[in-house]
C-alpha positions, 0 to 999 in steps of 0.5 A, spaced: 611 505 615 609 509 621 612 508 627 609 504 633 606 501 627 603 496 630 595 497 634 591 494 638 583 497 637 580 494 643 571 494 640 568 492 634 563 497 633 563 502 629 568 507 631 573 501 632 571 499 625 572 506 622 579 506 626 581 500 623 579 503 616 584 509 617 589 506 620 590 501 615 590 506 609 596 509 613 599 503 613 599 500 620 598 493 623 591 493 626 589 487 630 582 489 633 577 486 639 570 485 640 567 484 647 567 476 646 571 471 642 574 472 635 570 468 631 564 472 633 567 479 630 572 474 624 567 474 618 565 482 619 572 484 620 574 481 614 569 484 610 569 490 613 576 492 614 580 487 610 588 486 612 585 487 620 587 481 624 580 479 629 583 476 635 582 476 644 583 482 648 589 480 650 592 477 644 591 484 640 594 488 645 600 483 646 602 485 639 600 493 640 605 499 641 598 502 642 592 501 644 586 504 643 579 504 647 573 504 642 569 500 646 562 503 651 565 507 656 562 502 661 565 497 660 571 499 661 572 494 666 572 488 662 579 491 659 585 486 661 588 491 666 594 487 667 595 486 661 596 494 659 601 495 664 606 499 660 602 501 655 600 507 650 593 507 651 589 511 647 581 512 651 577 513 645 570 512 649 565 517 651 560 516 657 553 515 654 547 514 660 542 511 654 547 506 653 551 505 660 546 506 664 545 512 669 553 511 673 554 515 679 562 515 678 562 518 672 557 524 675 563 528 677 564 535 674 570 536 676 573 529 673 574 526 666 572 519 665 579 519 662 582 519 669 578 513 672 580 509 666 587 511 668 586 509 674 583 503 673 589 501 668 595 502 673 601 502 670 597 504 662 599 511 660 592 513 658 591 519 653 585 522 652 583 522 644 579 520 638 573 521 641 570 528 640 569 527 633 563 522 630 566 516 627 562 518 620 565 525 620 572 521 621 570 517 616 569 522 610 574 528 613 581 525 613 585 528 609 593 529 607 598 534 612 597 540 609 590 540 606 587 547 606 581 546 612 584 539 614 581 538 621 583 537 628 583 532 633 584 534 640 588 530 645 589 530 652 594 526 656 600 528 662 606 526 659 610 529 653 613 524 649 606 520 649 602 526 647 607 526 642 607 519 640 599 520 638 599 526 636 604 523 630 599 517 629 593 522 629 596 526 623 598 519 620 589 517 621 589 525 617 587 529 622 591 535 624 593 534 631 591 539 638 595 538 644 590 541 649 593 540 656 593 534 661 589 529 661 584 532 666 583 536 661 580 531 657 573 532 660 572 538 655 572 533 650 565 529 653 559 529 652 555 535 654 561 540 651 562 545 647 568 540 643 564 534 643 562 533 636 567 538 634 569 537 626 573 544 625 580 546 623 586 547 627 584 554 629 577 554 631 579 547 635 584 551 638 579 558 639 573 553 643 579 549 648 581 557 650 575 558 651 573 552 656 580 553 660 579 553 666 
């Protein structure tokens, strides 16, 4: 059983559902959230990703070691930040204009969205991962440590132990993990870069971060 074995996925799309699949294949406790309540989400949950439990926001990530975000980016607000106070959070979500709408706070080019979140989440310790990589291709590349040509999933955060704590859960997910910096350094990793999209080994991973440093 993997430590912090308990996660909250907070968004019931597609990249939520595909987490939801890798982490109970890994062998964790899943409760996972739409944006509504959870009889809107219970029947495809159960189908979909049997074991899971749907429930609230708030009830998920009152059972969570982790939390991840897989919901659109902007509804970002709607998160229960009180509720994540203390908390590992994961910020899986990606700035989509088509789907969010043109959002003036999210056009600087000097700030990753991983740094607004953090700043709306105060007191939530936010780290930038799952994000780069399409959820098909997190689907169908997971692999065991040590697989020759297993892929990489990049992750960016301020602290040590937390970059740590999720790089021991991407490898569990079947991904080799890649701490690339702190968490301004997230913005690398969003759309409009050359790592957004990205499903490469380790060291091709690594080889395109050098080269976006800034």
């Amino acid at each position: 059983m993997p430590a912090n074995k308990t996660l909250a996925i907070l968004g019931a799309g597609k990249l939520g559902v595909v987490l939801t699949q890798l982490a109970l294949r890994a062998g964790y406790d899943v409760y996972i959230a739409g944006s509504g309540s959870a009889d809107k989400i219970a029947l495809s949950i159960q189908v979909l990703t049997p074991g899971a439990i749907a429930t609230t926001a708030e009830d998920a990530v009152a059972h969570a070691d982790i939390v991840i975000l897989a919901l659109p980016l902007g509804k970002y607000r709607t998160i229960p930040a009180d509720k994540l106070r203390g908390k590992l959070v994961i910020d899986a979500m990606n700035y989509w204009w088509e789907v969010d709408g043109r959002e003036s706070e999210f056009a600087d080019p000097m700030t990753s969205s991983s740094e607004i979140v953090q700043d709306y989440l105060v007191g939530a310790r936010v780290v930038k991962a799952l994000s780069h990589m399409g959820y098909h291709h997190l689907l169908d590349e997971s692999r065991p440590a040590g697989t020759p040509g297993r892929k990489a999933i990049a992750i960016a955060g301020d602290n040590d132990t937390d970059n740590q704590t999720v790089a021991a859960l991407v490898n569990n997910l079947g991904f080799d993990p890649v701490i690339i910096g702190p968490l301004a350094r997230g913005k690398i990793l969003e759309p409009g870069h050359e790592l957004f999209g990205a499903h490469v080994d380790k060291k091709s991973l690594l080889t395109i971060a050098a080269k976006n440093e800034d």
